[in-house]
C-alpha positions in Angstrom: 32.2 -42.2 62.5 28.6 -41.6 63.9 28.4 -38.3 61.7 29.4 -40.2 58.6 26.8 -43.5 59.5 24.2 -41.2 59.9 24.7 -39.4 56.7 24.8 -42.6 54.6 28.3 -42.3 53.8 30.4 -45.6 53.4 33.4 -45.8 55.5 36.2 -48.3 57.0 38.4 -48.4 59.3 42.4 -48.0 59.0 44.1 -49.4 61.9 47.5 -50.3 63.2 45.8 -52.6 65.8 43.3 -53.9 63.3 39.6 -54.8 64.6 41.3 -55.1 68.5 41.6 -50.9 68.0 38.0 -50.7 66.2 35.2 -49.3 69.1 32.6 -52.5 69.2 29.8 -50.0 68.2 31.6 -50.3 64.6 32.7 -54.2 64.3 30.3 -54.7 61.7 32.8 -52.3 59.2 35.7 -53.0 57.1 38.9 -52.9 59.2 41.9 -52.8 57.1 44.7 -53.5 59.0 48.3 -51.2 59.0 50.5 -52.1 56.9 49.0 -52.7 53.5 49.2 -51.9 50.1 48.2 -49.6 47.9 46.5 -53.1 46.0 44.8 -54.3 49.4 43.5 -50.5 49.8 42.3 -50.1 46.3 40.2 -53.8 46.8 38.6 -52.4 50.2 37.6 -49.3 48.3 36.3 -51.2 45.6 34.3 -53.4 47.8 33.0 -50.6 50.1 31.9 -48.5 46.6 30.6 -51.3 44.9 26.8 -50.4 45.1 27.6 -46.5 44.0 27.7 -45.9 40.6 26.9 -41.9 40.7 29.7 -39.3 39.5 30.4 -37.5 42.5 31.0 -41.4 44.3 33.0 -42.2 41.7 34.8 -38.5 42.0 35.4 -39.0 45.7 36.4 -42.8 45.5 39.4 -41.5 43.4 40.3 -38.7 45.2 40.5 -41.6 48.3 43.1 -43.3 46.1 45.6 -40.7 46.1 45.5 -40.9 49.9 47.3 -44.4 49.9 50.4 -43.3 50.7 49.4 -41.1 52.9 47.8 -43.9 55.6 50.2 -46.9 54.7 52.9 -44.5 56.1 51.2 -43.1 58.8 52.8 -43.9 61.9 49.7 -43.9 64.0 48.4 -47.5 64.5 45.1 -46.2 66.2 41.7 -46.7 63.9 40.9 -44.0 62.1 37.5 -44.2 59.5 38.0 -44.0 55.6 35.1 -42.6 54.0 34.0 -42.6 50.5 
């Protein structure tokens, strides 16, 4: 997550354990917690991409979309950081 914070890339976290598995260097981020929704996935998105409005944002916040599937199944319930 450092990499991606220091790059100015907007990320969450994904976690089976919700904030509890979330390093406290990171509490101030999004934590959505396993299981959820493609609908409660699509809101965090939205919310985390709210202030980007260019085409290649736009292009990797719908590419993230078609990964819902992917992390609501995953059997892993440690945090792992989403980013746009």
């Amino acid at each position: 997550p450092a990499a991606i914070a220091d790059r100015g890339i907007p990320f969450m976290f994904c976690s089976g354990y919700g904030r509890l598995g979330i390093p406290d260097t990171w509490l101030d981020r999004r934590c959505v917690a396993k299981p959820f929704s493609a609908e409660q996935l699509s809101e965090a998105l939205s919310e985390l991409t709210s202030g980007l409005t260019t085409a290649a944002a736009l292009a990797r916040y719908s590419a993230l979309l078609h990964l819902t599937s992917a992390c609501s199944a995953s059997a892993s319930p440690t945090a792992a950081p989403l980013a746009v």
